[in-house]
N, C-alpha and C positions, 0 to 999 in steps of 0.2 A: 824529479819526474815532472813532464809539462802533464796538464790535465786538460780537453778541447771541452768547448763550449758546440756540441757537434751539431743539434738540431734549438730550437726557437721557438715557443709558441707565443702566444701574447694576446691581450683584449683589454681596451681600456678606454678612455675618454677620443682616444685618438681614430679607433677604431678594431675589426677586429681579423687579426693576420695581419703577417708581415709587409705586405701590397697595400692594405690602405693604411695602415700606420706609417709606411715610410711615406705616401705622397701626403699626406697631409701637414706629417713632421717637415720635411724640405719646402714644401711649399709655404709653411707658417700659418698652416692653419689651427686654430686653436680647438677644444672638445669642450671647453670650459666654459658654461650656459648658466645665466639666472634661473629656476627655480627655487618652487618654496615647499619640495614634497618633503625635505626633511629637518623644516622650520615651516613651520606652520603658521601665514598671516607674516611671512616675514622673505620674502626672495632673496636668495645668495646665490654666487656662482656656484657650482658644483661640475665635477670630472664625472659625470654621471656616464655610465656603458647602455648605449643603444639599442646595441646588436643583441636578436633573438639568443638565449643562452640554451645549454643542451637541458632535455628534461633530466628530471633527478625523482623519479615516481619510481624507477628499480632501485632506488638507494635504502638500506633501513633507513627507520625513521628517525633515528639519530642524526643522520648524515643528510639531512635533507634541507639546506637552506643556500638561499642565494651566495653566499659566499663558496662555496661548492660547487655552483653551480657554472661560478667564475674560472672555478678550478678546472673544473672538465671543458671548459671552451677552450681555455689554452693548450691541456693536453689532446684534446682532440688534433691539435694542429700537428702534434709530434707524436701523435698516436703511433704508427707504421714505423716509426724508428724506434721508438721505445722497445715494441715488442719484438722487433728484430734484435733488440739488446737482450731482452730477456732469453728469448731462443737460443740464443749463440751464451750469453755466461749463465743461465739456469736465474730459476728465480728467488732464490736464495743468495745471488747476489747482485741481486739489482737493489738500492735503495730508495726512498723517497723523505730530503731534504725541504723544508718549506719555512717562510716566513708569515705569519699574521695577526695583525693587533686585535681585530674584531670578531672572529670569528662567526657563529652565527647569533651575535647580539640583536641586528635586525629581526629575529625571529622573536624573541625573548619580548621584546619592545611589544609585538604584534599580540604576543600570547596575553601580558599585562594588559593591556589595552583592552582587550576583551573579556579578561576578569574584570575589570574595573566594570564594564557595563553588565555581566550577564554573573558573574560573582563565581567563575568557573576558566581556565586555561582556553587555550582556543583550540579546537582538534586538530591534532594534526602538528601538535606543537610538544616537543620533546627536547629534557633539560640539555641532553646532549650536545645537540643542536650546539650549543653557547660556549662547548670547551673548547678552548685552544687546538687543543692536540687534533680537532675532526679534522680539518683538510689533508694531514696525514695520512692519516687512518683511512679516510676513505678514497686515498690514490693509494692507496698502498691496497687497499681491496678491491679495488675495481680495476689494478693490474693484476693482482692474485699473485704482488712477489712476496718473500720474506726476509728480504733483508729490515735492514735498521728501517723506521720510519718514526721521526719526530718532528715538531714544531719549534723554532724560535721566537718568542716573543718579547721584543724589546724596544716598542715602538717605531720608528724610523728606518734603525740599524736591521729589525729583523730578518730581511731577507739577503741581506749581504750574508748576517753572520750565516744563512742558512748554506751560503754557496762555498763561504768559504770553508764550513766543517764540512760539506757534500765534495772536496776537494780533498780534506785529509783525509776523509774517510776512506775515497782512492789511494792518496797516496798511504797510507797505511796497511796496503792492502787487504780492508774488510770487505769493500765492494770493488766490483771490478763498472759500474753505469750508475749514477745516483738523477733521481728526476730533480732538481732543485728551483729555487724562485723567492715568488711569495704570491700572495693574496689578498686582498682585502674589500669590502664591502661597505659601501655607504648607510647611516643609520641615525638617526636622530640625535639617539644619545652621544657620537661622534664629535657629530657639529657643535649641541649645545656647551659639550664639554670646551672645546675650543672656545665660543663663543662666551661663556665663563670668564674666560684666561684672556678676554678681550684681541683674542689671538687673528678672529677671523675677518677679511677683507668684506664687503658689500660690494665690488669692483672686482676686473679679474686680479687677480695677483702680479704684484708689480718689483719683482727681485730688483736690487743694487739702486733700487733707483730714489731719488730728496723724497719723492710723495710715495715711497709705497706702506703701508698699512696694515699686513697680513698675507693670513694663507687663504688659498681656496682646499676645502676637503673632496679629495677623488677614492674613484674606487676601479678598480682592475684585479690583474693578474700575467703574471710573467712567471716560466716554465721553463728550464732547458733543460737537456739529456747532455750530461757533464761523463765524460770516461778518456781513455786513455790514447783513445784513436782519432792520430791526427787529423785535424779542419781547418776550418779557413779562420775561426779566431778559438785563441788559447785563453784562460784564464791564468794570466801569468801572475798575480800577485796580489794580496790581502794582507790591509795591515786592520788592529782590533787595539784598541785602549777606554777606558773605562775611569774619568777625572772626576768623577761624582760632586760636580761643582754645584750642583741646584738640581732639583726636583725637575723643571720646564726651562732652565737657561743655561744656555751656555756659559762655557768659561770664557769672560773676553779675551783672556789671553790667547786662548784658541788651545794651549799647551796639548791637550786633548787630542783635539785634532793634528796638531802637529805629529805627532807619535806615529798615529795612524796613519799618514799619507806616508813619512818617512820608513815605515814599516812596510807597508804596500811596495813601495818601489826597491826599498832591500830582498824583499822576498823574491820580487819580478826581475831582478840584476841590474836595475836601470838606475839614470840618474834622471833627475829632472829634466834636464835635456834632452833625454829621450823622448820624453810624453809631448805626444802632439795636439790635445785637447784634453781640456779637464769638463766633468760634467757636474757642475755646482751643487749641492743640497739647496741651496739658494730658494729658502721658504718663502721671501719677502717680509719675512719681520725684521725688525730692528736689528734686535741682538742677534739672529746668526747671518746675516749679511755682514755686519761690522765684524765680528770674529770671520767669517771663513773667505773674503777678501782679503783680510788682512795675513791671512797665514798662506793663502796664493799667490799673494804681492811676494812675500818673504821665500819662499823656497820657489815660485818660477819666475817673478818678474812679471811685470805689465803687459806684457807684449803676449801670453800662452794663450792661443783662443780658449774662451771659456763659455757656456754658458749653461742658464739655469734650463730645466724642461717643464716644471711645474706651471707653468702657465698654458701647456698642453695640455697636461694630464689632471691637474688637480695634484694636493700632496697626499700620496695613496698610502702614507704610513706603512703598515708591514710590507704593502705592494711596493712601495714608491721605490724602494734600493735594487727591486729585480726589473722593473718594469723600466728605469735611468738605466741600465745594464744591457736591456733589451736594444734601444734606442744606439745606445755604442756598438752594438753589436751591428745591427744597422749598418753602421756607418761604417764601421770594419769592413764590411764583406768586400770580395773581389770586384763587384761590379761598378762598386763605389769610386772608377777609379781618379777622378777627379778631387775625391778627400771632400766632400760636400761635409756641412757639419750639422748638425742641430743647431739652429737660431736661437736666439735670448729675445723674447717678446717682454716688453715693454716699451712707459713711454720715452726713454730717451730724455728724460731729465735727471743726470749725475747729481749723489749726493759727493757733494766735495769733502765730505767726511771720509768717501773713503777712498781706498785706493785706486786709482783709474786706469782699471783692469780691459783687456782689450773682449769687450764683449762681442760676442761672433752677431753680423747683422745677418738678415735674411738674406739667401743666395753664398753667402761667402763658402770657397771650398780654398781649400790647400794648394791645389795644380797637382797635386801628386797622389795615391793612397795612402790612408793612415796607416801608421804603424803599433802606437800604440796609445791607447788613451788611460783616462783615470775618472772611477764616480764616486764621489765623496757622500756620506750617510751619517746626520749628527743626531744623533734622538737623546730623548729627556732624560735627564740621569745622569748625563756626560756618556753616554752610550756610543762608541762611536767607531765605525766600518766603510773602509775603502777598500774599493778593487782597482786591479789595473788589467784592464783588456789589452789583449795585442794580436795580430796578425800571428797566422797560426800555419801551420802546413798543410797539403794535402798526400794521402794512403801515397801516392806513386812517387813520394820522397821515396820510400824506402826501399832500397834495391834489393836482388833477390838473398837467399840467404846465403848462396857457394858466393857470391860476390863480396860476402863483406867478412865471413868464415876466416879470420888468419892462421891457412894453413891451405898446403893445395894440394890435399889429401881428396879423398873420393866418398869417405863417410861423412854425407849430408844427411843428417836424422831430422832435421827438423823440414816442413813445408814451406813456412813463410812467417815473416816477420810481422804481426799482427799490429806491436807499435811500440816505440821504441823512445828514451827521453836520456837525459845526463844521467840518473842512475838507476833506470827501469828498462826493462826489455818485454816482451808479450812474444812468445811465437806459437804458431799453431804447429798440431801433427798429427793427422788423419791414419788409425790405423788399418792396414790393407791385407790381404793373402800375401803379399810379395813384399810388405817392408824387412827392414833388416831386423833380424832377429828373433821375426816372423815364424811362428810356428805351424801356420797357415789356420790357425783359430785364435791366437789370443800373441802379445809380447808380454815378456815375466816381467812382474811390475819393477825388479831389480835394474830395467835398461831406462827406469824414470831417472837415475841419476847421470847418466847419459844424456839425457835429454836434458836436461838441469848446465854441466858441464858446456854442453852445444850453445843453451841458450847465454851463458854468460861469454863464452869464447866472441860469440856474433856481437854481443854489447860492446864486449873489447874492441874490436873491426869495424864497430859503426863511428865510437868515438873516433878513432882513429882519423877517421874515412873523412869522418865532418871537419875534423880539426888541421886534414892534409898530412898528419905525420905519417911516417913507416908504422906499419901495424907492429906491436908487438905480441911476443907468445906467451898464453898466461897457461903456467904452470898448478897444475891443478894438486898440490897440496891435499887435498883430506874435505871430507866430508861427514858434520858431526849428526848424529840422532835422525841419520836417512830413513824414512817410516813410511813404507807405504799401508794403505788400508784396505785394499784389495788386492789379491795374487797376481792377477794378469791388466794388460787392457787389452782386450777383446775387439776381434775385426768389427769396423763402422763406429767403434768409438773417436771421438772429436778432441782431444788432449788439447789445453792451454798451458804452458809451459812459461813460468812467471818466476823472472829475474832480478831480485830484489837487490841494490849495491848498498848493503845497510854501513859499510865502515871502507874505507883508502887509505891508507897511510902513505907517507912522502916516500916509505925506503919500498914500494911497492906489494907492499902487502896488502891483500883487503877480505872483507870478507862479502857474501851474500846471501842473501835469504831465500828460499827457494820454492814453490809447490808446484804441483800441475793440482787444475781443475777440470771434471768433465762432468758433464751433466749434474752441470750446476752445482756439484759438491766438489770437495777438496780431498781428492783423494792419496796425495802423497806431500813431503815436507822436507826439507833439508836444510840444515846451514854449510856454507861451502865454500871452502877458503881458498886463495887464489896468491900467486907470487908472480908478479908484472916488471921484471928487472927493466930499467931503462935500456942500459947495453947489453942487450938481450945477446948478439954474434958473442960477446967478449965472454958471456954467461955459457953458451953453448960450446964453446972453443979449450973451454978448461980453465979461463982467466977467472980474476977474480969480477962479480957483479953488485954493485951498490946502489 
């Protein structure tokens, strides 16, 4: 099943929307500024966010800290599609996926700080504030859905891991829309922590390069509405490994990271060769430059444009894996069609330690559009999450339903093909006074397996159709534990009629998994086995069929 990356929100050191992030990112402008508001008597760069953020005075007080705040900027920008998602799958399966390391620590820092002088919290300052879980929690309240809503927290990696369970979670059909990303917010205790671990630059951050030195810490947020309905970039593939080589370092061997890239592009069907940009972790320290050059030299070769983005944005930790994601996404879309790339800012002094990776300069594009790219995510722990974005389709692939139906019969039950993948189908069906089987108030919930039947028949017909062969006729075998939970559907109900290809086998057997939903619940269920004879004439003719 592909899953689309449909809508984008975003705000970060680059700016805030997709318009000023993309002209600053092409043009090489950087976000990443000296101050000293979170080192005090000390300046460092910082990925610090500009832009006015929405109020949060309607949020409980739990829910009310800048990091939140970061949250509602982005969704605001995919607000109108969100809720369009909700309204059409109900809010019981919309969910909200998210990554973030700090949550509202910033807050906690403030509340201390004013015990410390007055021997009392500071009002207005609430423990909540500081759990992980709030960014969830308070998207998932202030869409008012109920699907699944949790947090990943694993440094770096968090917001990858977030998109890519905000993916199975689709393709397992629990949610049919997950809002996914990450967050995160700048805070004292951030930096000093780094600044501890000698981690952090006094300069901007300077990836692959003899003199760079460290990170710079940022703060953002990156949001998309992830579901089933084809767009212009798909979330094609997630690779997750876990080398627990050190606490804060990398495995030099990279073994780690290998896993994960190699996984990402098994899951996406591709091979190296495929990916036309890779988008670095590329912190500027030591150790993961010399690890994750070295495992890009080894599976693409010198030559694959590559670059880091953290010297835009600052490293946004739980943010930094949605917000690198964003930036691809970017680059993905149609109008990109030059293949322009996100630039690698530094100074242009190669460490000859390592490998002499073809670092994309300012201006460089492809000539062509991308097809698909890869963003790499290495956090502490050996934590470690890649994606591979790729160009995706759009709704007017998909032709109507009697065109793709193998069979040139005149019972068309279904409306339209809602969206369709290698083993998922979606289609809609509007119940009317005149449809068939129409009793002019309601259809007997017994014709859902009908609709079930249709909808796998039209999956058979799209493969077909995509792949150029003769359609064949899939014989519909049996239907086990058909349950509907209501008697009828009733005229002006909105039926999704969801085709699951849980099992194939070579000698054409399979099975699939079945339900319609309408208003927002699940109202019926089936498993449904199906017999796909190759020599389908020779099958029908009385021969024998294998």
């Amino acid at each position: 099943m592909n899953v689309y990356l449909n809508e984008c929100g975003i705000v970060c050191a680059l700016g805030s929307g997709l318009e000023a992030v993309r002209a600053n990112l092409f043009a090489g402008r950087s976000g990443v500024l000296p101050t000293a508001d979170c080192s005090p008597g000390r300046e460092l760069p910082l990925g610090q966010v500009h832009a006015a953020l929405p109020a949060i005075d309607h949020l409980p007080l739990a829910w009310r800290s800048r990091n939140n705040a970061l949250a509602l900027a982005a969704l605001a920008q995919i607000r109108p599609a969100v809720d369009a998602a909700i309204a059409r799958f109900g809010a019981d399966r919309v969910g909200v996926i998210v990554g973030t390391s700090t949550s509202g620590i910033a807050e906690t820092e403030k509340a201390l700080m004013h015990r410390a002088k007055h021997a009392e919290l500071a009002p207005g300052f609430h423990y909540g504030q500081q759990e992980m879980g709030s960014p969830a929690a308070m998207l998932a309240g202030e869409l008012k859905i109920g699907g699944p809503a949790y947090v990943h927290s694993s440094a770096c990696s968090s917001s990858a891991k977030s998109m890519a369970s905000a993916a199975r979670l689709i393709r397992m059909g629990l949610c049919d829309a997950v809002v996914t990303g990450g967050v995160d917010s700048l805070c004292a205790f951030t930096v000093a922590g780094f600044s501890a671990l000698e981690s952090v630059s006094t300069a901007r951050c300077n990836p692959m390069s003899a003199h760079r030195n460290g990170i710079n810490i940022g703060e953002g947020a990156a949001l998309f509405l992830l579901t089933r309905e084809p767009a212009a970039v798909r979330l094609a593939g997630w690779g997750e490994s876990s080398d627990g080589h050190h606490m804060s370092a990398p495995d030099p061997t990279g073994a780690g990271a290998r896993i994960a890239m190699l996984d990402a592009l098994r899951r996406a069907g591709l091979q190296p060769a495929d990916i036309d940009y890779v988008n670095m972790h590329g912190t500027a320290t030591q150790q993961n430059d010399a690890m994750e050059s070295k495992v890009i030299a080894d599976l693409f070769g010198c030559e694959m444009p590559v670059s880091s983005t953290k010297p835009f944005t600052g490293h946004t930790l739980g943010a930094a894996a949605a917000i690198e994601a964003a930036l691809c996404w970017i680059a993905l879309q149609p109008d990109n069609e030059q293949g322009a790339l996100p630039p690698h800012l530094w100074d242009g002094a190669p460490d000859p330690a390592l490998p002499a990776l073809n670092l994309v300069p300012a201006g460089a594009t492809l000539g062509r559009p991308l097809r698909s790219v890869m963003s790499n995510s290495f956090a502490f722990g050996g934590s470690n999450a890649v994606l591979v974005l790729a160009r995706g389709e759009t709704g007017a692939a998909i032709p109507p339903v009697a065109d793709i139906l193998p069979h040139a019969g005149q019972m068309v039950l279904l409306d339209r093909v809602v969206s369709v993948g290698d083993d998922d189908l979606c289609a809609e069906v509007t119940i009317r006074p005149d449809s068939m089987f129409c009793d002019g108030t309601a259809v007997g919930a017994w014709v859902g397996i009908e609709y079930m039947a249709q909808a796998i028949a039209a999956h058979a017909g799209w493969l077909a159709r995509r792949r150029g062969d003769p359609v064949k006729v899939g014989f519909l075998l049996g239907s086990r534990k058909y349950e509907a939970g209501i008697p009828a559907f009733t005229v002006g109900s909105v039926l999704h009629v969801h085709a699951h290809r849980a099992l194939q086998g070579d000698n054409g057997l399979g099975a699939f998994e079945c339900r319609i939903d309408t208003g927002g619940s699940t109202v019926a269920t089936a498993t449904v086995t199906v017999y796909q004879p190759d020599n389908v004439n020779e099958f029908l003719s009385g021969g024998t069929a294998v």
